[in-house]
PAZAPA-4460 file (N, C-alpha, C; in steps of 0.05 Angstrom, whole numbers, plus 32768, in hexadecimal, padded with zeros to 4 digits):
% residues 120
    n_x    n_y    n_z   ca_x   ca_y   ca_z    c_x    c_y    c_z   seq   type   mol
   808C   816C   7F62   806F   816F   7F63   8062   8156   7F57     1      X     A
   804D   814D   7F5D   803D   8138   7F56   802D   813E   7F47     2      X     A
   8030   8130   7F35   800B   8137   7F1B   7FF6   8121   7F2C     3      X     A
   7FE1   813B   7F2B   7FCF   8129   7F38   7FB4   8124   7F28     4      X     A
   7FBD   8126   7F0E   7FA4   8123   7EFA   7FB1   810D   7EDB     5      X     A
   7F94   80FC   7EE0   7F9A   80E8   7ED0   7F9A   80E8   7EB3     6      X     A
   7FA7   80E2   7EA1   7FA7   80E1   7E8D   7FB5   80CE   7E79     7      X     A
   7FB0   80CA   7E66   7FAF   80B3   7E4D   7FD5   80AC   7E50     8      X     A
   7FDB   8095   7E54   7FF2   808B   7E4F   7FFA   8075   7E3C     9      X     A
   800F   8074   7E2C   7FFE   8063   7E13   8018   804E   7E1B    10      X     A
   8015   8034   7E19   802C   8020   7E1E   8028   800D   7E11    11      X     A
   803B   8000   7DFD   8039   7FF8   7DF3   8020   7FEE   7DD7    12      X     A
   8013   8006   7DD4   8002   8011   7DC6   7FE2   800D   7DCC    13      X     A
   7FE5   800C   7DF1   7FD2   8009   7DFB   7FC9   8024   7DFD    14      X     A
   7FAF   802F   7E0D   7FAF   8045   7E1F   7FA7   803B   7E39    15      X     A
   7FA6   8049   7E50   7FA5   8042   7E6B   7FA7   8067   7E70    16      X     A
   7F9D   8066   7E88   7F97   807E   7E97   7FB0   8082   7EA7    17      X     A
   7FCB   8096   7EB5   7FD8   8095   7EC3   7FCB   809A   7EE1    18      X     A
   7FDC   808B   7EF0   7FCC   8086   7F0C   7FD3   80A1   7F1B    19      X     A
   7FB9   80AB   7F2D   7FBB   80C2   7F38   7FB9   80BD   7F4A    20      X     A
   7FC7   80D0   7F5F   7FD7   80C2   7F76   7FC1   80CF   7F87    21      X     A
   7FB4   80CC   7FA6   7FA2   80D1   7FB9   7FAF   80E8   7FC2    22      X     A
   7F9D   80FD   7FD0   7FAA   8114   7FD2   7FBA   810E   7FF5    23      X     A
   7FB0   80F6   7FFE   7FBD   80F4   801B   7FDA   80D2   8016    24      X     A
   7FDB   80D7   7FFB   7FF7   80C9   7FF7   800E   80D2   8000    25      X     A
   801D   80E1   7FF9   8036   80EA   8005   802D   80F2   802B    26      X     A
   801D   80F1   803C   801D   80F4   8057   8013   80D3   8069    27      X     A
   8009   80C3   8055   800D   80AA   8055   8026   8097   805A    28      X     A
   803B   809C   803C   804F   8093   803B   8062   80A4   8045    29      X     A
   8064   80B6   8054   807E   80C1   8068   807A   80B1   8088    30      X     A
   805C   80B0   8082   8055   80AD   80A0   8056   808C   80A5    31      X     A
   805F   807F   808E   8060   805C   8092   8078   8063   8094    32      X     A
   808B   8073   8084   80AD   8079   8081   80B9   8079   80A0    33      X     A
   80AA   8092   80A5   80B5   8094   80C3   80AF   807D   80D4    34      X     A
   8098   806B   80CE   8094   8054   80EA   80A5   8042   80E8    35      X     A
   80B3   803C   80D2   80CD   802C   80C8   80CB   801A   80B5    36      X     A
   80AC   8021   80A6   80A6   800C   8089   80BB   8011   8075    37      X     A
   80C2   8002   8061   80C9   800A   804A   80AE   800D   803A    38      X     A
   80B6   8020   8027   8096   8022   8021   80A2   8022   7FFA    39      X     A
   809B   8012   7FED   80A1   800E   7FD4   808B   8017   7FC0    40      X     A
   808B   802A   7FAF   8071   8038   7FA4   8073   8034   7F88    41      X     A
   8051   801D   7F7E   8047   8014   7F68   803F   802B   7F5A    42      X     A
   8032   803E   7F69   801F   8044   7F5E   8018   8053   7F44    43      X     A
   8032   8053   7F32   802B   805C   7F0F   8029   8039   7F00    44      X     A
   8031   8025   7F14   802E   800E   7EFD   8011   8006   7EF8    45      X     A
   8001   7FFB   7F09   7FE3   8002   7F02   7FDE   7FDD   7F02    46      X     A
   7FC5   7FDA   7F07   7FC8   7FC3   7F15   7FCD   7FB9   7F35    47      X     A
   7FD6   7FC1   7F3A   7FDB   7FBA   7F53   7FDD   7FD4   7F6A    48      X     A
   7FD9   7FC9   7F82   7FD5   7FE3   7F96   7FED   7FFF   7F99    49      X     A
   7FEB   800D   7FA5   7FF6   802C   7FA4   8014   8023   7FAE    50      X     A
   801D   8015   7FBE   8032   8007   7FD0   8030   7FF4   7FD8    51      X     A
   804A   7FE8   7FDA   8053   7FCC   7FE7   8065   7FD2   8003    52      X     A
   8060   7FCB   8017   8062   7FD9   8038   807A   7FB7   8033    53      X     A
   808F   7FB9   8046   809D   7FA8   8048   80B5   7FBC   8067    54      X     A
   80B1   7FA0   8077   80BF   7FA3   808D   80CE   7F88   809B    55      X     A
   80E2   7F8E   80A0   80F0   7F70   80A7   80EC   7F64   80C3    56      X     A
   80E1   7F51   80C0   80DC   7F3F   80DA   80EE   7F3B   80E7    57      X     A
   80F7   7F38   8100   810B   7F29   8113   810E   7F15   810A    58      X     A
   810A   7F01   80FE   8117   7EE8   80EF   8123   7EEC   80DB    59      X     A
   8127   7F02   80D5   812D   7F06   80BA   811C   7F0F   809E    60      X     A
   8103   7EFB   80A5   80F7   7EFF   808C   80E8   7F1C   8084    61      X     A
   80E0   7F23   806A   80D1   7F39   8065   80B4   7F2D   806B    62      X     A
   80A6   7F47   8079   8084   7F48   807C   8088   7F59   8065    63      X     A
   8074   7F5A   8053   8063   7F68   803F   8046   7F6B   8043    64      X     A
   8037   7F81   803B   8025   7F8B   8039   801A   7FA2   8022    65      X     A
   800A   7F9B   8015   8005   7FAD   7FF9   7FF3   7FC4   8006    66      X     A
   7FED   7FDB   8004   7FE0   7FEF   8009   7FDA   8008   7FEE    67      X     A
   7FC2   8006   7FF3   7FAB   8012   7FDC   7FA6   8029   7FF4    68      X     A
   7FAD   8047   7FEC   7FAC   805C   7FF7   7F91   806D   7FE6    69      X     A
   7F82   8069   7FFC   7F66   807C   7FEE   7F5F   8094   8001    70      X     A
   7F51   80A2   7FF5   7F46   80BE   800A   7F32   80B4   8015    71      X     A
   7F27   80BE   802F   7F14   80B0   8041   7EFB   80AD   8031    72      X     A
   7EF8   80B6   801B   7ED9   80A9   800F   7EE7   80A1   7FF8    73      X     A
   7EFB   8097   7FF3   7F05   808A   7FD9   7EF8   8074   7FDA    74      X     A
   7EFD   805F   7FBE   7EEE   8045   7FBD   7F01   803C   7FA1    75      X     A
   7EFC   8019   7FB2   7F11   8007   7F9F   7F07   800C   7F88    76      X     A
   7F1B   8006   7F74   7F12   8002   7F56   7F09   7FDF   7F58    77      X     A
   7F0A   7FD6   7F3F   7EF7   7FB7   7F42   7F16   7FA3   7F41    78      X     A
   7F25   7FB7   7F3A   7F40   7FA6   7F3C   7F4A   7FA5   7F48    79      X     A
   7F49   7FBC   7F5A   7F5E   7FBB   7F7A   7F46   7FAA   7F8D    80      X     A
   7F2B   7FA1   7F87   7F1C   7F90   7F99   7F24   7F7D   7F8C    81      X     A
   7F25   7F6E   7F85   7F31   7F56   7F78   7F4F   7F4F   7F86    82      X     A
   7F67   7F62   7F86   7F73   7F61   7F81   7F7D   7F5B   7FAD    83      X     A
   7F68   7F73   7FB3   7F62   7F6A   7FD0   7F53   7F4D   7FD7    84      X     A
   7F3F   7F41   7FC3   7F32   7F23   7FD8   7F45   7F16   7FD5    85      X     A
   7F6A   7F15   7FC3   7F70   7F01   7FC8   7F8C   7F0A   7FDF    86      X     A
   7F96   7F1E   7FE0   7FA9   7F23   7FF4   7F9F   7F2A   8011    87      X     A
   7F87   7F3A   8016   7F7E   7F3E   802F   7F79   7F2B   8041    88      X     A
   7F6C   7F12   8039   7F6B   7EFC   804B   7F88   7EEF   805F    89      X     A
   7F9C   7EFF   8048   7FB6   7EEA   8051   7FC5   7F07   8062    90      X     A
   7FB6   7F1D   8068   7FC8   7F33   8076   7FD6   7F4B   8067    91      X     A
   7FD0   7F43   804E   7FEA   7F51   803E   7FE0   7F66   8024    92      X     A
   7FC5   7F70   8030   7FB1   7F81   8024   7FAC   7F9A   8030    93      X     A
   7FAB   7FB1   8039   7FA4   7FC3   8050   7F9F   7FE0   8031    94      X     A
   7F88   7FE9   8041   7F7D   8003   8035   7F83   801D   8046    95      X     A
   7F91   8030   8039   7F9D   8043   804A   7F8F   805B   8045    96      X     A
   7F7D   806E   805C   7F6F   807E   805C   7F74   8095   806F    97      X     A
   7F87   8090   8079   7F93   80A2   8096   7FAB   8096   809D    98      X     A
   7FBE   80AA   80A4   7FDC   80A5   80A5   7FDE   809A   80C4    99      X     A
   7FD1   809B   80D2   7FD3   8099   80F1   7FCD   807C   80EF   100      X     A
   7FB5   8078   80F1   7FA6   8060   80E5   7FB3   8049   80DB   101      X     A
   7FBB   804D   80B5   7FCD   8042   80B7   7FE6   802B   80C6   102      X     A
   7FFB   8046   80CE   800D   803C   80DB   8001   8028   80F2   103      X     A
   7FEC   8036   8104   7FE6   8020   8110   7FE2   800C   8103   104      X     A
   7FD1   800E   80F8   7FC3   7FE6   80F1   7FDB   7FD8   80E0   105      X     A
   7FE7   7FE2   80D5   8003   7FDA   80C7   8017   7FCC   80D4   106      X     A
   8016   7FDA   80ED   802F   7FDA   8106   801B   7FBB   8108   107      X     A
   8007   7FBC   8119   8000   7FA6   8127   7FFD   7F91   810F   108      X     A
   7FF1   7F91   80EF   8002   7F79   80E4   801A   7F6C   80E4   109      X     A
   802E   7F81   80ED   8048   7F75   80EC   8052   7F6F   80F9   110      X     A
   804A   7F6E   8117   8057   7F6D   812A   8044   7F50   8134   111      X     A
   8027   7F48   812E   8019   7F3E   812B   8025   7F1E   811F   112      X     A
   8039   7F25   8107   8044   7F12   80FC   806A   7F07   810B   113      X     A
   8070   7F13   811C   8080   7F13   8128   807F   7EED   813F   114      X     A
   808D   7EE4   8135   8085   7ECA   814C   8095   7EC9   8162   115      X     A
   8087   7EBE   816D   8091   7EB9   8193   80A5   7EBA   819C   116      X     A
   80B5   7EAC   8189   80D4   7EAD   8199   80E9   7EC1   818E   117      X     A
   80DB   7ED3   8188   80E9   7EED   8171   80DD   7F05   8189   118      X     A
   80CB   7F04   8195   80B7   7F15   819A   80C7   7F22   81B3   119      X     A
   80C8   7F38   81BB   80DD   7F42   81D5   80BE   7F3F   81EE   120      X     A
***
């Protein structure tokens, strides 16, 4: 079961709030699982977005993509906007609000990044 309520975490004799996960997280990340993402999940380290989406290109290389999972009226904190002006420009930013959705626009980044002579 998931705690879905935030509270005081003390690290290294800081405090910080523990990160509470969106109530459409787990139907999100099954539903990138199943389209064939690896889906690598941040989301108690803090700082940085909910997941890191990683799928292997036909050349070999890894595509990555960070994804900040919010409920359809969620809204960035001032750090995940920040944290989006500098990865979104380069592809590797996406806000996840619907599992369908998602996978699409996900799918078409990655396949998007796929080059010509890889491409069937």
């Amino acid at each position: 079961m998931v705690d879905n309520l935030a509270r005081p975490v003390g690290q290294r004799g800081e405090m910080r709030y523990a990160a509470r996960r969106d109530a459409n997280d787990g139907i999100i990340t099954e539903a990138l699982r199943k389209a064939g993402f690896q889906v690598h999940d941040y989301a108690q380290v803090g700082q940085v977005p909910d997941k890191l989406i990683t799928k292997t290109l036909p050349c070999g290389t890894q595509w990555v993509c960070w994804v900040e999972i919010k409920t359809p009226k969620g809204k960035l904190t001032q750090s995940q906007e920040t944290f989006r002006t500098v990865f979104e420009p380069r592809g590797e930013f996406y806000v996840a609000r619907d599992a369908q959705e998602a996978v699409k626009d996900l799918y078409e980044r990655y396949t998007g990044c796929i080059k010509p002579e890889y491409a069937r």
